[in-house]
Structures are given as structure tokens and as C-alpha cells.
N, C-alpha and C positions, 0 to 999 in steps of 0.2 A: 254630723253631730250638731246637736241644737245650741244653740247659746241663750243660757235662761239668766232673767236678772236675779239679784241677793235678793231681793226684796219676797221674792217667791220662796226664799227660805226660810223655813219657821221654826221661832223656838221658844220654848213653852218653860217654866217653872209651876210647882205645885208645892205647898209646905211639907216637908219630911217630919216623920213622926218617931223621937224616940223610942215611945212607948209599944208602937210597930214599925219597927226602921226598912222590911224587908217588905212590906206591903205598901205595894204599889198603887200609884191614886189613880181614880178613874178618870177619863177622859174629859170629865165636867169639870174636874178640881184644878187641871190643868187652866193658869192662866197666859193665855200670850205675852210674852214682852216683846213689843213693837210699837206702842204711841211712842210720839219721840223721838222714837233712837234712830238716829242719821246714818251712824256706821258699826256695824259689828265686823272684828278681826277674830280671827284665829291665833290661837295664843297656847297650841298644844305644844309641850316639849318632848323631845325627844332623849334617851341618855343611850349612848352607842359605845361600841367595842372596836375595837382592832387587834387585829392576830393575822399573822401568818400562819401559815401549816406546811408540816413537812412531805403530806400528799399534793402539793401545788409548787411555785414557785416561790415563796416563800413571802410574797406579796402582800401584806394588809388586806385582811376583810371586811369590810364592814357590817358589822349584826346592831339591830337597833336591838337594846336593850328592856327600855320602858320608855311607854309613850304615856302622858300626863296630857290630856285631850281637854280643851273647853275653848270657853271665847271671851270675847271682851266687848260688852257694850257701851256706847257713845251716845248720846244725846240732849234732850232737853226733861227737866224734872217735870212731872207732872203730880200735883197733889194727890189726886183723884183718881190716876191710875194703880188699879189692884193691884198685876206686878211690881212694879214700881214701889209703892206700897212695903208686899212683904219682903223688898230686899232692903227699903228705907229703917223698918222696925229691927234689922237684925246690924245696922251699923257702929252701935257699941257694945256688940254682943261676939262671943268668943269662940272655939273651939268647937261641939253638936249643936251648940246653936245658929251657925253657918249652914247649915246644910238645907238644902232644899234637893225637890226630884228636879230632874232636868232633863228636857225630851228636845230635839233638834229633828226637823223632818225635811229631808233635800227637796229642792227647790221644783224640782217634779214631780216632788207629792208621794214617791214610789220606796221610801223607804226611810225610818228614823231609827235611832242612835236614843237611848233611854238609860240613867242610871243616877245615883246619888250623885251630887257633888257640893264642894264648896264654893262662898260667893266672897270674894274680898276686893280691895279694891274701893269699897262703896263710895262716891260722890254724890251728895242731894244739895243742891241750895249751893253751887259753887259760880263763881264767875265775877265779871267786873259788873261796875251798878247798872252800866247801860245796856246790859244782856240780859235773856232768860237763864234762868237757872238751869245751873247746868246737870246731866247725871250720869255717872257711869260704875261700872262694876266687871268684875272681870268673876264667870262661872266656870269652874275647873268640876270633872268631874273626877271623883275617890279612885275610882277603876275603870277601866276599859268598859265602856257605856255597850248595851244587849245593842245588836244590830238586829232588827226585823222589818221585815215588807210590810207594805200600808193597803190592806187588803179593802177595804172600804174607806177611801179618801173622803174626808169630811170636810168641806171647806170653815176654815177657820178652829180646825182640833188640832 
């Protein structure tokens, strides 16, 4: 098995549109988030069950219930960067106006994870005086993001 770095991992934001919430932006509108950001975590939650059954031994099972999938990015603010950008314009803003599309593509290019979510969290402009600006945000997505294969890898989509 190959050991690929995070850095080969992509992920993408594109602005969500009330006014068509279910239509998906093209591969153009998609903008990278990656100037900057030094470290992106995983930050999906999990919410789980336990039960025993009377066809077992009567032992706890564990069923994951709902999985709440996104990440959390780390870095340095950039004025100038577009990403960066439309999650800076939505940081006094509330409720559907959080929402962006959000595309993640594994780090071998072979397959992404696509679906609405929210971005909270925001940081622009934070830190002590003798630092850059700092920025981070954490993107959750609404629902269990589409899984599909990456049939023509584009570098840089």
C-alpha cells in the first residue's frame, strides 16, 4: 500500500445558491482552499448505539447512528485568496447563508465525496502583532456527501 501525503488531498468550495440549492456548480466555480492552510483535521462526528440482543449473548453492539462528516482548516489569511475570500464574507452571516458546496477529492485523485455543507468556525485577521494573520474555519457537510469516482482527473479541479 502506497503512503500518499495530505497535501495531495483536495478540497474545493463553490458558493451554494438558495435560489437553486440542489444544483450543482460546475467544475469551474469550484475554488480550491489551500493557499495557506498548513493543516487540515477531520472533524466528523460520530453519534452511536449500544444494545444487546437476545439472539447473541447479550453483549453490547455497537451501530453508528449518524455520521456528521467535514474538516477543519488551519492556516495563514490571505486577502486575495477567492476561497478564503467567500468563507471571510460569510463570517457575520447566519443560518443558509453558511452554506457553500464542498467537494473533497482523496489524495490519489480516484475519488471525491461532494455535497452542501456549513462553514463555522470563521478566523480572518486573528493572532499576536508579530504574526501573519491568522485563518481558519471548520466545513461540516448537511448530509452524507455523494461518493463518486474521478473518471477524468484534472489537475487542479
Amino acid at each position: 500500500m502506497a503512503r500518499l501525503k495530505n497535501a495531495l488531498r483536495k478540497h474545493y468550495i463553490a458558493p451554494w445558491k438558495s435560489e437553486t440549492p440542489d444544483t450543482k456548480p460546475s467544475d469551474k466555480e469550484y475554488l480550491p482552499l489551500a493557499k495557506y492552510i498548513v493543516t487540515v483535521s477531520d472533524e466528523s462526528d460520530e453519534e452511536t448505539d449500544d444494545e444487546g440482543f437476545y439472539d447473541g449473548d447479550g453483549t453490547p453492539e455497537e451501530t453508528v447512528i449518524s455520521v456528521a462528516a467535514g474538516y477543519s482548516f488551519e492556516g495563514y489569511h490571505d486577502i486575495t485568496d477567492a476561497a478564503q475570500k467567500l468563507i471571510r464574507d460569510m463570517k457575520y452571516k447566519i443560518g443558509e447563508d453558511r452554506r457553500v458546496w464542498f467537494k473533497v477529492v482523496s489524495s490519489d485523485g480516484q475519488t471525491q465525496w461532494e455535497a452542501i455543507a456549513n462553514v463555522s468556525g470563521i478566523k480572518t485577521g486573528d493572532g499576536d502583532a508579530t504574526e501573519f494573520e491568522a485563518f481558519e474555519c471548520t466545513i461540516k457537510w448537511i448530509s452524507l456527501p455523494k461518493e463518486t469516482k474521478v473518471s477524468d482527473v484534472v489537475p487542479g479541479v
